[in-house]
C-alpha positions as CSV (number, residue, x, y, z in Angstrom):
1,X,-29.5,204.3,16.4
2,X,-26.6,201.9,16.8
3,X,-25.9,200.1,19.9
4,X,-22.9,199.8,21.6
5,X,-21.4,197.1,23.4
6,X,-20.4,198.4,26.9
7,X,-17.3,196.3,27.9
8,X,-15.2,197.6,30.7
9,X,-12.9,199.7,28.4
10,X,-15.9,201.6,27.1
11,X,-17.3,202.8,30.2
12,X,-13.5,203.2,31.7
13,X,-12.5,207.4,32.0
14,X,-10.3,208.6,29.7
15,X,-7.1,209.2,32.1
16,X,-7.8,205.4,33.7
17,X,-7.7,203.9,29.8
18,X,-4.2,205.2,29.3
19,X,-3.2,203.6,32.7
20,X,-4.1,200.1,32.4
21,X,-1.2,198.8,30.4
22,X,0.9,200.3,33.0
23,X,-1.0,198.8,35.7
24,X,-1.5,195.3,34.5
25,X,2.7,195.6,34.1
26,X,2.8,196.4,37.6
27,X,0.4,194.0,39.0
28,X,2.3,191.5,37.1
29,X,5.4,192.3,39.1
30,X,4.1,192.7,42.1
31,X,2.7,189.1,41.8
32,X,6.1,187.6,40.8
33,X,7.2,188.8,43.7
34,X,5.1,187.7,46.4
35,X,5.5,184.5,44.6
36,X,8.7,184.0,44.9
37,X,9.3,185.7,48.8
38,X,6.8,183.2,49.4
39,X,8.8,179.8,48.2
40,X,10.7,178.1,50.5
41,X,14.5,176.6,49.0
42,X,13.0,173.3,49.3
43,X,16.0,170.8,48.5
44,X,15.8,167.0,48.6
45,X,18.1,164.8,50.0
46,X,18.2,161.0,49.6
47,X,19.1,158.6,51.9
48,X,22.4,158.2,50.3
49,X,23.5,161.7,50.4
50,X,23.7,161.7,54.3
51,X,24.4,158.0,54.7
52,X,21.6,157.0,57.2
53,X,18.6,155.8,56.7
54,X,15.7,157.5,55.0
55,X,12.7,158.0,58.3
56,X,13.4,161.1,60.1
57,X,10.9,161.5,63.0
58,X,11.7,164.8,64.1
59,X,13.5,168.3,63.1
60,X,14.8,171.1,65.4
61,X,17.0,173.6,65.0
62,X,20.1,174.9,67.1
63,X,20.7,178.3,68.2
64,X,23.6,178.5,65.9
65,X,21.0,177.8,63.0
66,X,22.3,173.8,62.5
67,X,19.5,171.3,61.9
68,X,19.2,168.6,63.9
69,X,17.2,165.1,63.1
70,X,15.7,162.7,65.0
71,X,16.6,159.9,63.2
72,X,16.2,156.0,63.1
73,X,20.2,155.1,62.7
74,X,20.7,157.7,65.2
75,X,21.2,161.9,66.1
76,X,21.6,163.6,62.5
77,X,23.3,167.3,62.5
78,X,23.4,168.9,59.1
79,X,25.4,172.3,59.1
80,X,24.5,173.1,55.5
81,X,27.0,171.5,53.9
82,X,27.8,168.1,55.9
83,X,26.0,165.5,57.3
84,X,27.1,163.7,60.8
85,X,25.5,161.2,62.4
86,X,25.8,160.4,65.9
87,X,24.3,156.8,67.0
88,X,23.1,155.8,70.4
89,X,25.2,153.6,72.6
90,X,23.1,150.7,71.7
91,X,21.7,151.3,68.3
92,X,18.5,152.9,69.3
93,X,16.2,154.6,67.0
94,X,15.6,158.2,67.8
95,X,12.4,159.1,67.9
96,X,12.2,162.5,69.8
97,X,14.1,165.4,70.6
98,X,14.2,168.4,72.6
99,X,16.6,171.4,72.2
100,X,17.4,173.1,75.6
101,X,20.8,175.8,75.2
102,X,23.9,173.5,74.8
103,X,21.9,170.4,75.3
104,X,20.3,167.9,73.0
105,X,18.2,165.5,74.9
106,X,16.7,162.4,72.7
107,X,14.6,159.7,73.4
108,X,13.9,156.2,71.7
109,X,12.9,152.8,73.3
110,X,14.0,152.1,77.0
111,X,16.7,154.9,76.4
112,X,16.7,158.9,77.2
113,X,19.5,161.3,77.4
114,X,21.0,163.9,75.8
115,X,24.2,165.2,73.9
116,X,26.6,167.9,74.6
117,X,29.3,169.8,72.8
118,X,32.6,168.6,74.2
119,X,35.3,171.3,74.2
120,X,36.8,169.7,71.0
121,X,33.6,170.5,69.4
122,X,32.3,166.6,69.7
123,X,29.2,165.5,70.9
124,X,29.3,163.2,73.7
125,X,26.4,161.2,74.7
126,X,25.1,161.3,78.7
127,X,22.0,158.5,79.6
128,X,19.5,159.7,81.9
129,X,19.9,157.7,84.9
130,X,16.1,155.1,84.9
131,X,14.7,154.9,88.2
């Protein structure tokens, strides 16, 4: 009596034999597909793309989807094309920020205040009164 090897595809039904190349097709594509719903658009930007310098120390985001960075030449804003940089009365490196409606407030060393949209669309710069 001869001996058969018993490998998955021996013991496997009929009907299930003549669905696996169909199936490993489809879990193929499945896979490719979680994948790639799963990667971010990662893209990098130098320092020399947004003209400022390279340490961000913190990210938020604005209700109108702009990002905003914290930002040691100053307030960053990038509206997916452009880059503007807004720098604090003095030069201070931002190092926080908090986004609260049509308010920006930052922080750095010995300074905290916050920006607001002007009607023009500019920001404009308010220090917190120390005290």
């Amino acid at each position: 009596m001869v001996c058969k090897e018993r490998t998955f595809f021996n013991i496997m039904p009929i009907a299930f034999r003549n669905l696996t190349p169909y199936l490993l097709v489809f879990l193929g594509i499945f896979n490719a597909i979680l994948l790639f719903a799963e990667s971010p658009a990662i893209i990098h930007f130098s320092k020399d793309d947004n003209q400022s310098h390279k340490q961000n120390w913190q990210i938020g985001q604005l209700e109108n989807g702009l990002m905003v960075f914290a930002n040691t030449h100053g307030l960053m804003i990038y509206n997916g094309i452009e880059w503007r940089l807004y720098p604090m009365p003095h030069q201070e490196i931002v190092r926080t920020l908090y986004i609260d409606q049509d308010r920006i407030y930052v922080g750095s060393y010995g300074e905290f205040g916050f920006w607001k949209s002007s009607p023009t669309g500019q920001l404009i710069y308010t220090s917190a009164p120390s005290g």
